[in-house]
C-alpha positions as CSV (number, residue, x, y, z in Angstrom):
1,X,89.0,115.3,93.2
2,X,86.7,116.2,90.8
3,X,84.7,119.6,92.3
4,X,83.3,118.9,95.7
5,X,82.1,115.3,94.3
6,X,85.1,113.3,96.5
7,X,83.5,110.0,95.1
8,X,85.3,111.1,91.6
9,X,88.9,111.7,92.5
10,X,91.1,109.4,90.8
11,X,93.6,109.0,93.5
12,X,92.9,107.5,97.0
13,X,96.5,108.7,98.2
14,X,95.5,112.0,97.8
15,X,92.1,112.3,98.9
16,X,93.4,110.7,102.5
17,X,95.7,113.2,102.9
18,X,93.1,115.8,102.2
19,X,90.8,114.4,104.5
20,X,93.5,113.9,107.1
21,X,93.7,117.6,107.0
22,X,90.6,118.5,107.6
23,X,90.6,116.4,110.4
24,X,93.5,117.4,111.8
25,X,92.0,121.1,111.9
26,X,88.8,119.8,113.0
27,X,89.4,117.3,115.6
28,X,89.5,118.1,119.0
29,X,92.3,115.2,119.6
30,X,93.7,112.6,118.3
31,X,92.5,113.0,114.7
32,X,95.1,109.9,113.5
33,X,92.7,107.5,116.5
34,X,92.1,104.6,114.4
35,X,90.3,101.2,114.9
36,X,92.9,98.3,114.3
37,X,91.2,95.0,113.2
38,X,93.3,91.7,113.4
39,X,92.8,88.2,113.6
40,X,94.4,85.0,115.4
41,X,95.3,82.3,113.6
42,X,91.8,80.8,113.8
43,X,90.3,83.8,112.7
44,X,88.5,85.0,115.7
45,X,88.6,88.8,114.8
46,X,90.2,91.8,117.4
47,X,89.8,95.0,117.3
48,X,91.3,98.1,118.9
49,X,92.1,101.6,118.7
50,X,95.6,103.2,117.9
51,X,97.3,105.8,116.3
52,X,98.2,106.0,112.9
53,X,101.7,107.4,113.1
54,X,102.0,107.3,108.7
55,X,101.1,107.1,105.4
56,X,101.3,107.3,102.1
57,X,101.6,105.3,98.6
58,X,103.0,102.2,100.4
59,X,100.5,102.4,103.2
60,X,99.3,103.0,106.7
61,X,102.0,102.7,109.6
62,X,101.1,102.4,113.2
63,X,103.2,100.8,116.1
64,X,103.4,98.4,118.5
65,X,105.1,95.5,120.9
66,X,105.4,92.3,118.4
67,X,104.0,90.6,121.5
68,X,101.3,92.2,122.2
69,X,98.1,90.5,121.4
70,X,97.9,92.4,118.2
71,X,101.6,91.3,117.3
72,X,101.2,87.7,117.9
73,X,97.9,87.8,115.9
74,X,99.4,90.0,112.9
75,X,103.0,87.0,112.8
76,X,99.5,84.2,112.8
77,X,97.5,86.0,110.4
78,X,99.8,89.3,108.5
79,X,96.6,91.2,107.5
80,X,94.3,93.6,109.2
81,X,91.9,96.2,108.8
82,X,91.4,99.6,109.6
83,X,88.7,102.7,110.9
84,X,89.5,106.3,111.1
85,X,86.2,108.1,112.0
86,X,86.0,111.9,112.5
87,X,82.9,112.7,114.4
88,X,83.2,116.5,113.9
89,X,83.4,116.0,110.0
90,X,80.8,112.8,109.8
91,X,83.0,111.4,107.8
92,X,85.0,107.7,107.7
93,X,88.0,106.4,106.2
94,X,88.0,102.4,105.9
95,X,90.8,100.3,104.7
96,X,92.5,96.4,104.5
97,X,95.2,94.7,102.9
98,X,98.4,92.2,104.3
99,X,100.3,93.8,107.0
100,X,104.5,93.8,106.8
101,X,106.5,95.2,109.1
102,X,108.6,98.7,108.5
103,X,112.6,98.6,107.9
104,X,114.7,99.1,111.1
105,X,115.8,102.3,110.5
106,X,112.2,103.5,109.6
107,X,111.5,101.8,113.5
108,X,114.5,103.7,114.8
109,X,113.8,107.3,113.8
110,X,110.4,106.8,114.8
111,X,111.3,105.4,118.5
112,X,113.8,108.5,118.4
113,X,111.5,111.0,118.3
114,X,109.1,109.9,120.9
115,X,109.2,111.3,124.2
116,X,111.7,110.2,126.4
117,X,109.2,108.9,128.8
118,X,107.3,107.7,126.0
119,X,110.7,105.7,124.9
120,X,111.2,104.3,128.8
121,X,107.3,103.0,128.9
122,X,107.7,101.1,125.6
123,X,110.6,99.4,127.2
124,X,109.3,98.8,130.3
125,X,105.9,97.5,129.5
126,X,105.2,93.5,128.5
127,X,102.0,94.8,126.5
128,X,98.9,92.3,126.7
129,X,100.8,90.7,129.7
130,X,99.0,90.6,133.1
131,X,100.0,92.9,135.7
132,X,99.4,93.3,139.6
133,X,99.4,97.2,140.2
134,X,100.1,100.4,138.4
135,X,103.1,100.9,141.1
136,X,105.0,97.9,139.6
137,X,104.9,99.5,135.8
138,X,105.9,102.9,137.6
139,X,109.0,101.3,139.7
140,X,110.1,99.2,136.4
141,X,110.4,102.9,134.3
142,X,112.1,104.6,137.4
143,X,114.4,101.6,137.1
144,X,114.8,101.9,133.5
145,X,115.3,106.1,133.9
146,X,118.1,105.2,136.4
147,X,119.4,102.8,134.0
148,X,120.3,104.9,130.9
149,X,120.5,108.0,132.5
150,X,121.0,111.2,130.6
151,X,122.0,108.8,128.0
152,X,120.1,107.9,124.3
153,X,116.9,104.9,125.4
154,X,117.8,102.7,122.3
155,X,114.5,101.2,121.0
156,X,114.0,97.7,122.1
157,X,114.0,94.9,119.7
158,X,110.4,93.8,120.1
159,X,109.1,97.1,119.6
160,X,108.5,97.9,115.6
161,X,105.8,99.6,113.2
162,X,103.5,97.3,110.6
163,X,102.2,98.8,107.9
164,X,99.0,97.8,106.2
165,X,99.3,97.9,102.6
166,X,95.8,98.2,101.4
167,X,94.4,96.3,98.7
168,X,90.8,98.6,99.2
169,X,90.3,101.9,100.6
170,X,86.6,102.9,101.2
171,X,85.5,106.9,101.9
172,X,82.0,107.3,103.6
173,X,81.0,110.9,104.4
174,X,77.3,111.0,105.9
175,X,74.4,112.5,103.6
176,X,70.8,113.2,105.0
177,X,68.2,111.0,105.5
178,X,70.7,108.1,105.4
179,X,71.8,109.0,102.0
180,X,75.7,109.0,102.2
181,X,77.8,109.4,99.9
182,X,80.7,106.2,99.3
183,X,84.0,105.3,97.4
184,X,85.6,102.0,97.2
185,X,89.1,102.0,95.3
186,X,90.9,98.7,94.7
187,X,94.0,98.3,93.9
188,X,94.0,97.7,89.7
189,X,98.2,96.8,88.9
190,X,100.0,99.9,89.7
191,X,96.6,102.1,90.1
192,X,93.4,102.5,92.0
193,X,89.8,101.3,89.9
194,X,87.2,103.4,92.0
195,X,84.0,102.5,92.6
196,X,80.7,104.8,94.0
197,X,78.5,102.7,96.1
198,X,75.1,102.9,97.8
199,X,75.0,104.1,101.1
């Protein structure tokens, strides 16, 4: 980054991980919420929010059930978009690109070091699915705590991270009067070409 002029840096990479700081000091909670934007396999567009659990040269990482709605839609149509917006900063972070799923192993240590309850709920709940009552999700995890006991809760083999690997990455931080200030970089071969644009 070039001063304080963010719409100069050179390398998107970086100036998400700067932001992401800032955020992350700033942000009363969940400064990794995102907006996840997918499509079905005749394009009727979905969106929701997550959490962005990583990122970095390769991309943005968030997880999920592979059936979920968002998993059947991502095996239809592998490519999504995304949103992180920080209120307290007035700032955005926009991106897209294909979607592919992260290795096992980069699946298991995540899964590992959720919370144990966190681990039981992923297992227990048939995301997007309907279902009658609370009480019946609460019995199937008491089952499931029963089940493995003091031992490891192994992470179920519908349950994985995507990553988006973006192909554009946009910054928008708000100006006054409407006058923001925007980046787009696109991917150029091995590099980012950035772009300022109009607000």
């Amino acid at each position: 980054m070039v001063g304080d002029d963010f719409t100069r840096a050179e390398n998107p990479v970086a100036l998400f991980a700067a932001w992401m700081r800032e955020a992350e000091a700033s942000e009363p909670e969940d400064p990794n919420a995102m907006a996840l934007a997918t499509a079905d396999a005749d394009g009727l567009p979905d969106v929701r929010m997550v959490l962005l659990k990583g990122f970095d040269a390769n991309g943005f990482v968030f997880y999920t059930n592979v059936d979920s709605a968002k998993g059947v839609e991502l095996a239809a149509n592998p490519k999504a978009a995304l949103v992180l917006h920080w209120k307290s900063l007035r700032r955005q972070i926009r991106a897209r690109g294909p979607v592919e799923r992260v290795s096992d192993e980069e699946a298991d240590a995540y899964f590992a070091s959720r919370r144990r309850e966190s681990r039981l709920g992923a297992i227990a709940s048939r995301q997007s699915r309907p279902l009658a009552d609370r009480q019946t999700l609460m019995d199937e995890v008491a089952v499931l705590d029963e089940r493995f006991g003091e031992g490891p809760v192994p992470r179920p083999s519908n349950w994985t991270g995507f990553r988006i690997v973006p192909t554009a990455i946009e910054f928008w931080q708000n100006g006054e009067f409407r006058l923001h200030d925007r980046v787009r970089f696109v991917r150029d071969g091995e590099g980012w070409r950035g772009q300022r644009l109009y607000p």
